[in-house]
N, C-alpha and C positions, 0 to 999 in steps of 0.2 A: 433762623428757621425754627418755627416749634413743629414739635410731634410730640404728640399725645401714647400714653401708652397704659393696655388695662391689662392686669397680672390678676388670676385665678391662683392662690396660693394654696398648698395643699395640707394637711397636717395641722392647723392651727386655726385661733377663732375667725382672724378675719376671713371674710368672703370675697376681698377683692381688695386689691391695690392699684394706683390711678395716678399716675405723674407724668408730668413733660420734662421732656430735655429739649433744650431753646439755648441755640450755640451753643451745646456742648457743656451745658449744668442741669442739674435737678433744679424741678421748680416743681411746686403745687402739689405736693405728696399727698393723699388722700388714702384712710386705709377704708374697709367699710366692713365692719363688725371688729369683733378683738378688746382689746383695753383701753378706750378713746381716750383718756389721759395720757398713759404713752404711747399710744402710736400718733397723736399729732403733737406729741413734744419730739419725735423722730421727724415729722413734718417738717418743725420747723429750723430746728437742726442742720437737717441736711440740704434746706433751703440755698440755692444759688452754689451747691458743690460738688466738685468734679464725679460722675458718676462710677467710674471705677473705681476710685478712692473709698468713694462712701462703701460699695459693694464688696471690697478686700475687707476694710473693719468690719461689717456686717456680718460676715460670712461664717458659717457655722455656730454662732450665736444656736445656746440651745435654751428653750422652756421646761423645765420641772420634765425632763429627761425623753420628751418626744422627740428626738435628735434633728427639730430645727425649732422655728420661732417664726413669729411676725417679720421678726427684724431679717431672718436669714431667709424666709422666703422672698423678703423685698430685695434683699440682693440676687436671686436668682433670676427677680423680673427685672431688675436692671441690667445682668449680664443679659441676658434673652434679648433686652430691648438693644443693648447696646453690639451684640450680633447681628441683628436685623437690621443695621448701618440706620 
């Protein structure tokens, strides 16, 4: 089963975040704004892996001291996403 899911992250450059989970993996990360160099090397990374996993290492990831980041708002949309079953 895929489900598609869009994350409004708050605090940082991207405008949005956009991945599926399809049984129960990350798939198709997509940021849209931010550092396109790394945020689709995060893409592909995290490409086919468990999504709480990814969201534990993620998680409080800070940018040049705005106490989050691309990275840690993407684990907030995955815990979000992975709440909403």
């Amino acid at each position: 089963m895929t489900k598609t899911y869009h994350y409004q992250p708050k605090g940082v450059c991207a405008r949005e975040i956009t991945f599926e989970l399809v049984d129960g993996k990350l798939h198709n990360v997509q940021f849209v704004g931010g550092c396109n160099g790394n945020l689709r090397a995060i893409g592909k990374l995290v490409e086919g892996q468990d999504p709480q996993q990814i969201a534990n290492l993620l998680a409080g990831n800070d940018c040049n001291g705005r106490g989050t980041s691309c990275a840690d708002q993407f684990s907030k949309g995955i815990t979000e996403a992975l709440q909403q079953g």
